[in-house]
N, C-alpha and C positions, 0 to 999 in steps of 0.2 A: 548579523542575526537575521531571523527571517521573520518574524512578526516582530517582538519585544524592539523598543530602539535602543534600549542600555541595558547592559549585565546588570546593572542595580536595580531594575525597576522595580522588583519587590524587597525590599529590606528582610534581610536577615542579620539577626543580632550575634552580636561576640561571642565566641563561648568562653567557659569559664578555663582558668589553666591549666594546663596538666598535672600540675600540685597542689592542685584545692581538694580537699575532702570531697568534695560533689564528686568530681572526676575520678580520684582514690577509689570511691564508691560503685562507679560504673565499670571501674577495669575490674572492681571483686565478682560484680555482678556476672562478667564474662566468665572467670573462671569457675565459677560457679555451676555455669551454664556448662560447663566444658567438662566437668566433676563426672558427669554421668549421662553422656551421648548414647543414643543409642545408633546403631548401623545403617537404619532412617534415615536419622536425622543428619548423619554422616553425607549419606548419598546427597541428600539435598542441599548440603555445603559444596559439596562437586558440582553438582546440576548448574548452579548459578555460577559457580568461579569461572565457569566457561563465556559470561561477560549478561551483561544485564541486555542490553539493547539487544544482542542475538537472540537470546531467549525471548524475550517480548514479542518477536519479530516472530519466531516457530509460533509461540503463544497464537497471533496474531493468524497464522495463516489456518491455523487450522479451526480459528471460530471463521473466519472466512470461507471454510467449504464447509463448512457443519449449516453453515445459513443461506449458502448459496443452492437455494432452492425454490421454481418460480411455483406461485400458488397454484392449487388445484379448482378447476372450476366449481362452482357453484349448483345446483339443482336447476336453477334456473338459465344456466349455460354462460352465466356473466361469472368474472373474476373477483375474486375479494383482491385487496389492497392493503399490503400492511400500515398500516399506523404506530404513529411515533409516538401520539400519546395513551396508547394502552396497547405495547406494545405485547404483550403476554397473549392476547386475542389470537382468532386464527386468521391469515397466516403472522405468524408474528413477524416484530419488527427488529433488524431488516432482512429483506431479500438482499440479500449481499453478492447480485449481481456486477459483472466487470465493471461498468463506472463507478457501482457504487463502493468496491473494493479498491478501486484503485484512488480514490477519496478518502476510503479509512487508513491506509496507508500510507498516505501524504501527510494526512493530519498528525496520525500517531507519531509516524519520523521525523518530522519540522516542530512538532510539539518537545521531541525527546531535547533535541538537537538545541532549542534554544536554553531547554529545562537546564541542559548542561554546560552551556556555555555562563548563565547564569551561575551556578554551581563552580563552574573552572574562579571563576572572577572570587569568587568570595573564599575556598580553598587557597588562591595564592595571597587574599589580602589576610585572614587569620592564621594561616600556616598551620594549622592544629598537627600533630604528631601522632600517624596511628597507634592505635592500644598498644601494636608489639613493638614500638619503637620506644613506647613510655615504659614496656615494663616486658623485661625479656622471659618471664615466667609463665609468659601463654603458650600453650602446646601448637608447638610451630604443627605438629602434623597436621593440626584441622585447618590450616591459614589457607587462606587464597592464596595467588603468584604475589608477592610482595613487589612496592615499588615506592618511590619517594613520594609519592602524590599524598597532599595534605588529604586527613580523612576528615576534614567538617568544613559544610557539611556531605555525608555519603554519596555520592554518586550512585551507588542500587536504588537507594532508596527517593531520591531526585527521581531517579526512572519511573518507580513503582507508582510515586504521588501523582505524576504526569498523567502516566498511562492510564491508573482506573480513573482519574479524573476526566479524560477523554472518552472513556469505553462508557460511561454514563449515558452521554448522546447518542455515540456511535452502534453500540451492542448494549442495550439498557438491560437484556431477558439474562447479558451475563456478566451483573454485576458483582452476584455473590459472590460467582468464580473467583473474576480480574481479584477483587477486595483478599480471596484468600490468596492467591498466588503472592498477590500484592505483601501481604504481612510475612509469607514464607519466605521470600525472598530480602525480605529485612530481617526477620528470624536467622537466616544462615549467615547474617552479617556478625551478627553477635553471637552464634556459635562459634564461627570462624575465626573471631577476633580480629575481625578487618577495622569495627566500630564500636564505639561506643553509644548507649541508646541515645543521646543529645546529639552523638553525629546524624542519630536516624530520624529523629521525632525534624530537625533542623531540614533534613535533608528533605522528606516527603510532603512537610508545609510549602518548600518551596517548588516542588515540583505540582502540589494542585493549584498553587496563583498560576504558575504558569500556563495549567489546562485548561484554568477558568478562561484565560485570555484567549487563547485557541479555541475553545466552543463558545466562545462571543462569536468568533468570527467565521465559525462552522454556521450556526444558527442565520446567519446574514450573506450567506454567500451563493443565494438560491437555488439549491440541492432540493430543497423541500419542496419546490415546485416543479421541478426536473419529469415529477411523472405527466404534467400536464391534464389536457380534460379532449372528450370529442371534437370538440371546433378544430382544438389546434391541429393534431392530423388529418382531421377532413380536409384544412385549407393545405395543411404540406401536398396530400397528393391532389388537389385541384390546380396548386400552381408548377404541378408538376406536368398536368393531364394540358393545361394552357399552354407549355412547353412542347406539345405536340410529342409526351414522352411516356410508354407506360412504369404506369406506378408499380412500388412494391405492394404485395398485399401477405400478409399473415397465412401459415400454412397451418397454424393450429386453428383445431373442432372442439367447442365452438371458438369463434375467432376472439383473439385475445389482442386487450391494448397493446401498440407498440411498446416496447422499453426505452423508457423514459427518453421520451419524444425533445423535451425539453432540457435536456442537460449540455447540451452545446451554448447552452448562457450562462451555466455556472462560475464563479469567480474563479479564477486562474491565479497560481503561484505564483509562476514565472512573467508573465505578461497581462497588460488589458486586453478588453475587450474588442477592440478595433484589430490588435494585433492577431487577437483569437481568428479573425474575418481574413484577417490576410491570409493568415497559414493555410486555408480551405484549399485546396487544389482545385484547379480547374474543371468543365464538366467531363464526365464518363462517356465514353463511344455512345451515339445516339441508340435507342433500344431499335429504330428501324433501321439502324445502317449496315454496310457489310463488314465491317469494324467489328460489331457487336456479333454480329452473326458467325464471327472467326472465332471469336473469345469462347461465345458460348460452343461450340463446336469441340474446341481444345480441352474445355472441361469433361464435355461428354466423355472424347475421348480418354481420355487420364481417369475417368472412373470405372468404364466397362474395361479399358486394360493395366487395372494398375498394379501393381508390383509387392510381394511381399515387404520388400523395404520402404516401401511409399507408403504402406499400411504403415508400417512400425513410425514412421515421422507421422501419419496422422497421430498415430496414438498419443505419440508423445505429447505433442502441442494442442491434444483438445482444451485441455482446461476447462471441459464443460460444466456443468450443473454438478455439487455436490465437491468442486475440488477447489483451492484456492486463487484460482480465474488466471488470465493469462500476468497481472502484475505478481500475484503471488508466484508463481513461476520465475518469472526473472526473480524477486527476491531471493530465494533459493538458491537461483545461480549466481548472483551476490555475494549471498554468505557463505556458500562455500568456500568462493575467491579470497571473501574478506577474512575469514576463519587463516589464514597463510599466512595473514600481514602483522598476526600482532598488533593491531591497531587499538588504540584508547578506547575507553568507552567515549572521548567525546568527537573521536575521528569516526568513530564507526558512526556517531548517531548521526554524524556532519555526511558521510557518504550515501546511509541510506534515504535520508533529507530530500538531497539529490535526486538521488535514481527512485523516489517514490514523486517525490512532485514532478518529475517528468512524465511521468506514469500517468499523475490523476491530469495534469494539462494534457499528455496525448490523447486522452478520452475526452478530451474536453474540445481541442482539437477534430476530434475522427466522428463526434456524434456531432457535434455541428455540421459536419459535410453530410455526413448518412440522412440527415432529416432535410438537409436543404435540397439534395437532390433527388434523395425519396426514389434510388432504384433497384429495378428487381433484381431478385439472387435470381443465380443460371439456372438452378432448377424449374422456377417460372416461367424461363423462355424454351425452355426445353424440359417438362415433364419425364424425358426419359434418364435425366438427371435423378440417379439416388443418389444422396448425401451416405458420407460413412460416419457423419458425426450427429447426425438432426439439421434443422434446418433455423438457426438464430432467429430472435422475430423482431426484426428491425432490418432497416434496407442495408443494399450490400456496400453501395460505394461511398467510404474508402476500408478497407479490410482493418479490422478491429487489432488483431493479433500482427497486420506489421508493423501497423504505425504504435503501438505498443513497444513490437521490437526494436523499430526504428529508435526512437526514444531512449529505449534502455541501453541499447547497444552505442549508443552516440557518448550516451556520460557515464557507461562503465569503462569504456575506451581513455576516455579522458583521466579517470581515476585509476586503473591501472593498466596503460598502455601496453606493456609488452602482451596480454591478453588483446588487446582490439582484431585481429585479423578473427581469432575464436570467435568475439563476441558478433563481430561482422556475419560470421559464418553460419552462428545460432539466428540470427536474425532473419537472415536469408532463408534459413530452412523451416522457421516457425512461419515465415510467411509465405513459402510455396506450397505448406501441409493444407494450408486451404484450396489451393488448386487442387489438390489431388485428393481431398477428401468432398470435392465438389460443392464448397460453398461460396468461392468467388472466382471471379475473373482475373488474369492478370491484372488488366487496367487497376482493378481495386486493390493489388499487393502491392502494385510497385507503385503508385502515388500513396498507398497508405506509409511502405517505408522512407520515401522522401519530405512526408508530412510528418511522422514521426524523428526521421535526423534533425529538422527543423526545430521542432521541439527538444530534441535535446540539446540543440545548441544551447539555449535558453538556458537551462541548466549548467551546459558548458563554462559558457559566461560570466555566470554567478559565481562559481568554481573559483573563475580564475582572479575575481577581485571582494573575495570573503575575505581573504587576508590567512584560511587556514592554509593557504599553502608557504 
């Protein structure tokens, strides 16, 4: 498991048998429910049978680019800052910027991932028997894909308790949302006759202890300091300027803090902190050497001639403002993958686990380098640099979107191999779209993707001695 240390940690009780009046009572209730469906209510038994954690995970990306939006200045030319505890204010909270997406992400999927592992442990100790297996008079049409799996307690519903238990902290402005999704999606349980309500009431108590546990350790894992204050970037680019090296500086009017200057301390999944320090790659071509002077040359170039298809890979890999940032992306291509395999709801939640904690560790990884070495995008050393995307406000070395790739592409390789040369491939070319959309240097794609395989080893790792293989 990845936080919890035992499938028991939280007790959940026996249910009753499946020949007790209680029970009796619960399979009338289904058909009941079943008596007079409407086409609605129909659809949204389909919508979910396509697998709980999938769903979540769409859910998921698309309040990610609904919030990924940086504030607007102020009158007085200074930035508002959202706040966590009132977060309804303007700008609300959060800016569901790249780190902090790929944070919400980690948490949600290592949250599901243990939800259900707990859930697996207490389904094969009670063995319960889904409703259609206890009484063959449920209209198989409205069923999910049927399968031996004990239903208590639910696995949706495990999901559903996790999830808006997490989205509390994480998206507080949308809790009503998660809360209704959350009961639709136990609603189609019992349409469907996948459950009975004591599999569901069972299943979602034990998915919010296990959230609570998770934003314990969301809450202590210094995120909430990540955006820092003045001092701390004044002294990044002082001991930058000590370095005999020029600083980045912010190309927006008026000049806006860096983004979250301080998130290269945040607590890491896969590794501490020291390890964090190792993974840094080394420094970027000096900004006065002829090194640097090539790089930035090569960009120029590749912007005043670039190519309708160089366009069309910028497009693809912006992930800018407003979309679900470059991890929401690889999740996507994920679940497409994952969508083929057939996979459990507890293999799924187990893979994208995975490939999100490498996610939110390579930004944890990639902003640690960005702020230590604090250097400039090539449009700074060369002005005749237009960007075809805007211009990120945080320094450029190491590129955000390789070592992102790097990352992804290392533990979806591992998890389904005959894909890796693709996913190699995807990597490669989300990380050259920044050369050619003019926001980095080579130097900063190709240590970003060597910084990012690094980090997915880490990931790899965990893979191979979880025990699910």
């Amino acid at each position: 498991m990845i936080l919890l240390s035992r499938p028991d940690t939280f007790a959940v009780a026996a249910p009753v048998a499946t020949n007790n009046p209680l029970y009796i009572g619960e399979l009338n209730e289904i058909k009941g429910l079943q008596r007079n469906l409407s086409e609605d209510q129909k659809a949204i038994v389909k919508y979910w049978s396509a697998g709980s954690v999938l769903r979540w995970n769409e859910i998921m990306r698309g309040l990610v680019a609904k919030h990924n939006l940086p504030p607007y200045q102020l009158e007085d030319g200074s930035y508002p800052a959202p706040n966590a505890a009132n977060p309804f204010s303007y700008p609300e909270f959060p800016f569901s910027n790249p780190p902090y997406a790929a944070r919400a992400y980690a948490y949600i999927s290592a949250a599901q991932y243990d939800a259900l592992v707990a859930a697996w442990h207490y389904k094969n100790l009670y063995k319960r028997a889904s409703p259609y297996k206890s009484d063959s008079t449920l209209k198989a049409s409205l069923m999910v894909p049927q399968s031996e799996l004990p239903s208590y307690p639910s696995e949706d519903a495990v999901v559903a308790g996790v999830t808006a238990e997490m989205m509390k902290l994480l998206f507080p402005t949308e809790i009503a949302f998660i809360e209704q999704k959350a009961a639709e999606a136990e609603q189609a349980r019992l349409w469907a006759g996948a459950n009975v309500r004591s599999d569901i009431v069972a299943g979602e108590a034990l998915g919010r202890l296990v959230g609570q546990a998770f934003t314990t350790r969301a809450r202590n894992d210094g995120a909430g300091k990540a955006g820092g204050a003045t001092a701390d970037w004044t002294k990044m680019q002082a001991d930058c300027l000590v370095r005999n090296e020029i600083p980045w500086y912010t190309f927006e009017t008026p000049k806006r803090p860096p983004m979250l200057p301080l998130y290269g301390k945040v607590k890491a999944f896969l590794f501490d902190s020291a390890t964090c320090v190792s993974l840094r790659p080394g420094p970027p071509p000096s900004t006065g050497g002829e090194e640097m002077k090539k790089e930035t040359q090569e960009i120029y170039d590749y912007v005043k001639n670039i190519s309708r298809e160089q366009i069309r890979i910028v497009q693809f890999w912006a992930d800018g403002a407003g979309t679900s940032t470059p991890a929401g992306h690889w999740n996507a291509i994920a679940a497409d993958d994952f969508i083929t395999k057939d996979y459990s709801e507890v293999r799924w939640a187990r893979n994208m686990a995975l490939l999100n904690m490498s996610l939110m560790d390579a930004a944890i990884v990639c902003w640690n380098t960005k702020y230590y070495y604090y250097n400039p995008r090539p449009s700074q050393m060369n002005p005749a640099i237009k960007t075809l995307t805007g211009v990120p406000n945080f320094p450029s070395y190491i590129s955000g979107h390789s070592t992102f790739s790097g990352a992804a592409a290392e533990i979806l390789s591992h998890i389904i191999p005959e894909r890796a040369s693709g996913y190699l491939a995807m990597a490669q070319e989300a990380s050259i779209s920044r050369m050619y959309g003019g926001i980095h240097y080579r130097s900063d794609c190709e240590a970003g993707l060597e910084a990012g395989k690094k980090v997915g080893a880490y990931a790899v790792a965990k893979a191979k001695t979880d025990g699910a293989e």
